[in-house]
ROVODREN-433771 format. One record per residue: y, x, z of N, C-alpha, C in turn. Coordinates in pm, whole numbers, plus 50000, padded with zeros to 5 digits. Layout:
! ROVODREN-433771
YXZYXZYXZ;...
! end
This chain:
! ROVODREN-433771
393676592310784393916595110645392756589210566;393266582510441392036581210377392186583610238;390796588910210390696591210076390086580210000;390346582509878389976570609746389586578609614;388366571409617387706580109510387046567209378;387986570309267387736557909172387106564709039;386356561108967385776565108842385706552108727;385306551308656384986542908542383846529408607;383026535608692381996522608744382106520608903;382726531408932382796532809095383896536509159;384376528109271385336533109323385486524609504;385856533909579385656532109700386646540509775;386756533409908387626545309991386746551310116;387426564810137386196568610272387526572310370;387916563810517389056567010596388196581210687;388886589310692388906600910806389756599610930;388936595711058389836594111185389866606811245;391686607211276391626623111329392886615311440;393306622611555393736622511650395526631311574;396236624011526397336626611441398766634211525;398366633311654399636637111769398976650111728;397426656611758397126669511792397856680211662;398356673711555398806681611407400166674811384;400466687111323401636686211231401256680611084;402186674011003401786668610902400676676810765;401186691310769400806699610680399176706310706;399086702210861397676707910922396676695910954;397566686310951396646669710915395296669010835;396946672710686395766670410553394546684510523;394946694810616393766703010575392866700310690;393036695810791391706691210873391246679310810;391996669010743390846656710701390286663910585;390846672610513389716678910397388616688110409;388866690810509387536695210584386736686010630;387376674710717386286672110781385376660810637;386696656410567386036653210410384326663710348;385466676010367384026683010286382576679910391;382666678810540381846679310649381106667110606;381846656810536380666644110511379966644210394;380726651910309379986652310143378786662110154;378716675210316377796682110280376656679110380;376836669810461375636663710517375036654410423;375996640910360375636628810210374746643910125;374716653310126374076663110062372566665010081;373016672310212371916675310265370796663610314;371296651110356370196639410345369756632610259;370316636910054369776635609997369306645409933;368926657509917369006663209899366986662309799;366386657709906364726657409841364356644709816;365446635609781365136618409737365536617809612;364676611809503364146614309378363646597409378;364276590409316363396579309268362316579909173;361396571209171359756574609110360176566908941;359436566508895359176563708728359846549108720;358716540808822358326528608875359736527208904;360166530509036361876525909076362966525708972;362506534008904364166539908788363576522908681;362396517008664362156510408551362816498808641;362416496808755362846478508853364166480308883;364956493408881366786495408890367206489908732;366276492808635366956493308508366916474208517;366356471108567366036450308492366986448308595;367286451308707368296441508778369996447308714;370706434008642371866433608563372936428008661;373796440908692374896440708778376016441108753;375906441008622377476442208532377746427408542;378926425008529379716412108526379796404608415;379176394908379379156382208259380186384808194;380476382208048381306379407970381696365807899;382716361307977383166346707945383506342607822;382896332907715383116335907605383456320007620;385226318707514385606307407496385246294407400;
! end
């Protein structure tokens, strides 16, 4: 199963491999949302005390990742 998670600047998919014989369709989607929540709360917990410095947030701000505007 995979999930897709899209916003205004970001969007990505995250697949959940599960063994699909062991479930019925209805007990599928609540084990991949678990095991969903199981990755968002470790992505948690390993960021949890990472804080970029003054310095980093100023050298993220100069590199321009937005996409050119083609002007005719």
């Amino acid at each position: 199963m995979t999930f897709q998670f899209e916003s205004r600047q970001t969007s990505f998919a995250l697949p959940i491999f599960l063994n699909s014989c062991e479930f019925d369709d209805t007990e599928i989607v609540e084990v991949a949302r678990s095991k969903l929540h199981d990755v968002f709360w470790q992505l948690c917990s390993q960021c949890e005390d990472w804080q970029l410095s003054d310095a980093e947030r100023r050298e993220l701000a100069k590199i321009n990742v937005r996409p050119g505007v083609n002007r005719a």
